[in-house]
C-alpha positions in Angstrom: 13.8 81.1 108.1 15.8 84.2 108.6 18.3 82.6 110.7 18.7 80.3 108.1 19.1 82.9 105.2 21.8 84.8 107.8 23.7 81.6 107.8 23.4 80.9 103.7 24.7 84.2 103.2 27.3 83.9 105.8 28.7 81.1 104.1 28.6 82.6 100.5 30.8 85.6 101.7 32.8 82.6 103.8 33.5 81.0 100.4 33.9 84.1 98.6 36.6 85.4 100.9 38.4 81.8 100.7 38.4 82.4 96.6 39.6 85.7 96.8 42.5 85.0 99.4 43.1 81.9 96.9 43.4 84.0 94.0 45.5 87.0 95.8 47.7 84.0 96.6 47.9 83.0 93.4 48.7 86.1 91.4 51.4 86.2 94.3 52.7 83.7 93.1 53.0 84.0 89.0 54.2 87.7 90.4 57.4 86.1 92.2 57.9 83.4 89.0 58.0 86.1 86.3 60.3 88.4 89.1 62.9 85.0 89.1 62.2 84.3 85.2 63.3 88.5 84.6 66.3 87.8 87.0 67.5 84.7 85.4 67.4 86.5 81.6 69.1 90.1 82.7 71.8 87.9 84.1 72.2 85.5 81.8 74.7 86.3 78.6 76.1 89.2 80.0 79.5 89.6 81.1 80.5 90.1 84.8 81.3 93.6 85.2 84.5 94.6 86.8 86.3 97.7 88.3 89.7 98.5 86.6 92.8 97.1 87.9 91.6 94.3 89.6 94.4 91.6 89.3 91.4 89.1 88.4 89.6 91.3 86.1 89.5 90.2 82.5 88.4 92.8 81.1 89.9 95.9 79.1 90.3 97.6 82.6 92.1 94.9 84.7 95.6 93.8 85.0 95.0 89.9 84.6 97.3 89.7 81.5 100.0 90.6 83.5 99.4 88.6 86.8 99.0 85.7 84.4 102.4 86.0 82.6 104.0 86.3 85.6 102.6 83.1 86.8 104.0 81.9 83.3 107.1 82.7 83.8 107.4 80.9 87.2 107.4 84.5 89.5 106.0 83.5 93.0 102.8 86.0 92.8 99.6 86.5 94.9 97.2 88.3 95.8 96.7 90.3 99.2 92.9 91.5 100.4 94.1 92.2 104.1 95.0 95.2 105.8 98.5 96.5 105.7 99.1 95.3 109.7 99.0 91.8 109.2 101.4 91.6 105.7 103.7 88.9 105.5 106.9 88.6 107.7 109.6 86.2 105.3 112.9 85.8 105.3 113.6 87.0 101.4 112.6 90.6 100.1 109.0 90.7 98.9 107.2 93.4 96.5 103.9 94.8 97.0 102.6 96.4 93.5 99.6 99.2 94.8 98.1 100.0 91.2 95.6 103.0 91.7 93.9 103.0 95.0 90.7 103.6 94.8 90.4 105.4 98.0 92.8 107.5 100.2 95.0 105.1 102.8 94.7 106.4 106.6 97.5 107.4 108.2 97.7 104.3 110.6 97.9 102.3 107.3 100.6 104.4 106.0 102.9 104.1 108.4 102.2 99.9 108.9 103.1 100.2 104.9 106.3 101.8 106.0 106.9 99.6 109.2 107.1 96.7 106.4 109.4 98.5 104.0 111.8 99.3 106.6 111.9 95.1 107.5 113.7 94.6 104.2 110.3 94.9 101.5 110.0 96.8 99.0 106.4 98.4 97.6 105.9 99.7 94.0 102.9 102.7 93.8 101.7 102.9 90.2 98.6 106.0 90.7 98.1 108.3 88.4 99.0 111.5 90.9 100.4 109.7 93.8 100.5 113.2 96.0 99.3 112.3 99.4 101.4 108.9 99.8 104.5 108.3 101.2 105.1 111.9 101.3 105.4 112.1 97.1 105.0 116.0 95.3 104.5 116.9 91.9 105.1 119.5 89.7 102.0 120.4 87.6 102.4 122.6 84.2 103.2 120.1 82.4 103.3 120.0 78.1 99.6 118.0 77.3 99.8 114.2 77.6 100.7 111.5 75.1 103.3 110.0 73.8 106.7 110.6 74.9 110.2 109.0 74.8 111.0 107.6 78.3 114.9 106.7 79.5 115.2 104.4 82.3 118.2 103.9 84.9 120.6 102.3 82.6 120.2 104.8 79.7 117.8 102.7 77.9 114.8 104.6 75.8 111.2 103.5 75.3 108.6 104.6 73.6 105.4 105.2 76.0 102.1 107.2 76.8 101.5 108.8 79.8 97.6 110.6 81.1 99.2 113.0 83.0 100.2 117.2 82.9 102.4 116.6 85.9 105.9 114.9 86.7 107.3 113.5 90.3 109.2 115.7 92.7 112.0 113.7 94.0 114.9 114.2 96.7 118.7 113.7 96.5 118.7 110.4 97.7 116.0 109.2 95.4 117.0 107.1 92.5 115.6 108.0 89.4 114.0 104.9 87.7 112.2 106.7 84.8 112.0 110.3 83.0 111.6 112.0 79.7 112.7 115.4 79.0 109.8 116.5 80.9 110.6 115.3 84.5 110.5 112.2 86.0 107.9 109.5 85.8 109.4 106.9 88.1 111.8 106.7 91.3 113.0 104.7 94.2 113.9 105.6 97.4 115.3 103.7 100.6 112.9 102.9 103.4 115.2 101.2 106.3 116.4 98.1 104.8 113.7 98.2 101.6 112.4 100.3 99.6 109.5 102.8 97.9 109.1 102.6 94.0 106.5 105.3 93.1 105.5 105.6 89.1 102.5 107.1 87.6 100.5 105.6 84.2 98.7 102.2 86.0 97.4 102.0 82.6 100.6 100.6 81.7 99.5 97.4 83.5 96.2 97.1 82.1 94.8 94.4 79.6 93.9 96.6 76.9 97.4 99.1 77.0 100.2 96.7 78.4 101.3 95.7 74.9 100.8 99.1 73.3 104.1 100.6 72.4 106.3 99.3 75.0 104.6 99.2 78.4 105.8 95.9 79.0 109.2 96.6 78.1 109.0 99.6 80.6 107.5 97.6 83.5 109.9 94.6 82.8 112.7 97.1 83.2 111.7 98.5 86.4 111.0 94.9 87.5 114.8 93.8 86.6 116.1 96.7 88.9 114.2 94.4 92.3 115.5 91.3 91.3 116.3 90.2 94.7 112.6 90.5 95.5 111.1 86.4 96.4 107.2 86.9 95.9 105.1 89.9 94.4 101.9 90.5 96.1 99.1 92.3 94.2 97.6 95.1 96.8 93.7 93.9 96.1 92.8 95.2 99.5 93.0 99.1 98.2 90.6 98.3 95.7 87.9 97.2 98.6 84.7 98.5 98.6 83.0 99.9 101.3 79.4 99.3 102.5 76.8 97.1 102.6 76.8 95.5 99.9 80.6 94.9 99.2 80.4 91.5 100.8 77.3 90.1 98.8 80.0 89.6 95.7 80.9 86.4 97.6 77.4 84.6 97.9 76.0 82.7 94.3 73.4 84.5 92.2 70.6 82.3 92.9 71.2 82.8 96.7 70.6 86.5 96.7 67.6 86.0 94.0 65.6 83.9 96.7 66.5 85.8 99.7 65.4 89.1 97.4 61.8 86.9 96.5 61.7 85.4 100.2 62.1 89.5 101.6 59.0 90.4 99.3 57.0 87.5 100.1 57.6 88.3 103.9 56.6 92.0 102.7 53.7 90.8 100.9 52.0 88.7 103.5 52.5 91.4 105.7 51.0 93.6 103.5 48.0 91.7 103.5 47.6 90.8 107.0 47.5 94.3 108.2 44.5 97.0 107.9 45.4 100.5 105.3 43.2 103.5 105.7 44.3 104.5 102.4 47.6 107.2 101.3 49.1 109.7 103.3 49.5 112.7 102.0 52.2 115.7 103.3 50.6 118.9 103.7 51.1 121.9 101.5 52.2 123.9 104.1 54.7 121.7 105.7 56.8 121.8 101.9 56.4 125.2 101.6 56.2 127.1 104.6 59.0 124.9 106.6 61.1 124.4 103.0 64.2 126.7 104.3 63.8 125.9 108.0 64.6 122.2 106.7 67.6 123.5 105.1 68.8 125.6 107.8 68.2 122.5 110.0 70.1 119.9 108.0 73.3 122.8 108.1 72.9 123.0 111.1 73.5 119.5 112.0 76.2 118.9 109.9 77.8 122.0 111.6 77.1 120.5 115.3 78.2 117.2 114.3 81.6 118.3 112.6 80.9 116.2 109.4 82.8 118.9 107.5 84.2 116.4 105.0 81.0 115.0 103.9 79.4 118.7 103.5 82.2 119.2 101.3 81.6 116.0 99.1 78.3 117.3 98.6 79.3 120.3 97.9 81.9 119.3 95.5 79.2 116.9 93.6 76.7 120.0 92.7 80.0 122.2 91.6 80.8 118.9 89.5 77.0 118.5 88.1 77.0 122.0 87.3 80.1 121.6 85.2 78.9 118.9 83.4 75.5 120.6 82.2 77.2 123.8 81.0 80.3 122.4 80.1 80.0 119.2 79.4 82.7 117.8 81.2 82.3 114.5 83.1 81.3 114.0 86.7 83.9 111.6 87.3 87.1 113.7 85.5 89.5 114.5 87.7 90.3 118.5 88.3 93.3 118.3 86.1 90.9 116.9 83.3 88.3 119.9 84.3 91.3 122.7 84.0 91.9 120.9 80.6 88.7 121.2 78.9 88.1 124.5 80.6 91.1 126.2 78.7 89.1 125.6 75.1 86.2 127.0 76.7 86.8 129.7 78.7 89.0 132.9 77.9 92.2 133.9 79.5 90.9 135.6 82.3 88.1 133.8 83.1 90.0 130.2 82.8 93.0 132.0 85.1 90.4 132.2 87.8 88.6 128.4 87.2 92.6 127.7 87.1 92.8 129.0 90.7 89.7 127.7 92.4 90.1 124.0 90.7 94.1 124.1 92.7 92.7 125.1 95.3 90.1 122.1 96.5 92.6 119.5 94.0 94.2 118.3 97.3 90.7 117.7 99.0 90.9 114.7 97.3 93.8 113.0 99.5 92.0 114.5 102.7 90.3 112.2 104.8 89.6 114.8 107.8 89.2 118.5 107.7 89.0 120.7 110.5 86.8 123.7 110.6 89.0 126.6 109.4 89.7 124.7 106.1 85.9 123.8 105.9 85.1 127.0 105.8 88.2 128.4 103.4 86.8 125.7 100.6 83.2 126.1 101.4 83.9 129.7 100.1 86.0 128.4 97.6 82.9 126.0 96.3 80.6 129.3 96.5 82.5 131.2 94.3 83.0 128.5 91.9 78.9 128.0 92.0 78.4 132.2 91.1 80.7 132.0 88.3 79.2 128.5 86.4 75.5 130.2 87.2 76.2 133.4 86.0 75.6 135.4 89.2 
């Protein structure tokens, strides 16, 4: 009799265990159908989102009104997504239209730009403060932006509105496409046998501007003056994005949805197959005691590894969040925009020194390596910028 009650009971917690694996199976299950049913609805109905000037971009931000009209009107256009070294070789002058990088071009890719201007090509830059290609300055002081009167090569005038406090530095043999009776806004100058058109206002080209005022008229003009040119290629590969998960843009929806549901499952039944001993828990004492040796460390390393550029992004990120909660300026505005809004703020010698400091690390932004010296000039720079917005 008792071995017979053992083996009753035995197969109770047999059957028992079966249900409950069945049911843990099965809420699994419903878990993964309402994940998919959520995914389905958030993507449904909603448009794509884009970043700006993207030659394929509908939106208010892109430039696909213009690639469009050019296609209209018969222009041989395309798009390039390479790198610089392998642009086309042809035998009739092509254009390459670079409308607001997104990030800074390395010096190998700048002079393979140049290697195909001097072959006979010509490249318009349309960025909003081109400084740190092709060698291109800029005077800053500039009357606040807005609408202006613009004359182009031939004496003609347009009506226009530019973003910038700033206007182009150009040299004697530069040919002056565009200027208003601040400066200059556009110019050409000879690269071998082609040529480097450099403007600034790429909103010109967008969806939502490029019929406001005349913008077209302005970029038509400019156009006219490389009529020789046989294609226009739209520079897409500046606007790549790096990291993982720049290349998942090219896979369908419902792909990455099931590989997302197949990675939890596989996480799940993991999960269950393996034994927990419940949480674990950090120590008190390892937070608090070790908190500044942490920090010390993680300087440290980024002093022995030479990542001085990154310690400076992440130093010029909490200088940027600290301006936005006192200020309320943007994380995102450039340090023009910052100087800006800081001159309502601020009085006249407080703003002269913001005015100072914000010059100062401006051209980190085209700087791609920095050596220790300068590390340490804008670290110090970044400091004193901290003291002043916390009031130390």
């Amino acid at each position: 009799m008792p071995l017979s009650g053992v083996s009753v009971d035995g197969s109770r917690r047999e059957e028992r265990s079966v249900i409950t694996t069945k049911k843990t199976w099965l809420w699994i299950a419903v878990t993964f159908a309402l994940l998919a049913g959520i995914l389905n609805w958030l993507s449904s109905g909603r448009p794509e989102p884009y970043p700006p000037y993207l030659s394929e971009s509908p939106s208010q931000t892109g430039i696909k009104a213009f690639y469009t009209l050019l296609e209209e009107q018969g222009v041989e256009s395309a798009r390039w997504d390479s790198k610089p070294s392998r642009l086309p070789e042809a035998s009739g002058r092509q254009t390459l239209l670079m409308i607001e990088p997104f990030s800074t071009v390395s010096g190998a890719e700048m002079h393979q730009y140049e290697e195909w201007m001097e072959e006979g090509n010509t490249i318009w830059l349309m960025k909003n403060n081109p400084v740190g290609y092709f060698d291109t300055q800029v005077d800053y002081g500039i009357l606040p932006a807005g609408e202006t009167t613009v004359e182009d090569e031939n004496g003609r005038t347009y009506t226009v509105e530019v973003q910038q406090e700033h206007r182009l530095q150009t040299k004697d043999s530069d040919d002056v496409l565009l200027s208003d009776r601040q400066g200059v806004l556009a110019f050409e100058r000879s690269y071998g046998d082609g040529a480097l058109i450099v403007g600034m206002n790429p909103d010109w080209f967008t969806n939502g501007m490029i019929t406001d005022r005349e913008h077209y008229e302005v970029i038509t003009s400019i156009l006219a003056s490389e009529a020789e040119y046989s294609r226009i290629w739209f520079d897409e590969y500046i606007h790549g994005q790096d990291g993982f998960f720049a290349g998942l843009d090219v896979y369908p929806k419902w792909l990455i949805v099931f590989t997302l549901q197949l990675a939890l499952f596989m996480l799940f039944f993991l999960w269950m197959q393996g034994k927990r001993f419940g949480p674990s828990f950090m120590p008190r004492e390892a937070v608090v005691r070790f908190g500044d040796e942490r920090l010390q460390a993680l300087a440290a390393w980024y002093r022995k590894g030479e990542f001085y550029r990154e310690s400076l992004a992440v130093q010029e990120s909490y200088i940027r969040k600290l301006l936005q909660e006192r200020f309320g300026v943007s994380s995102q505005a450039s340090w023009e925009e910052i100087r800006h809004t800081l001159s309502y703020r601020l009085n006249d010698q407080d703003y002269q020194g913001w005015e100072k400091w914000t010059k100062t690390v401006e051209p980190l932004e085209n700087v791609s390596v920095v050596e220790k010296k300068a590390f340490l000039d804008w670290s110090h720079t970044f400091d004193q910028m901290r003291k002043e917005v916390q009031g130390s």
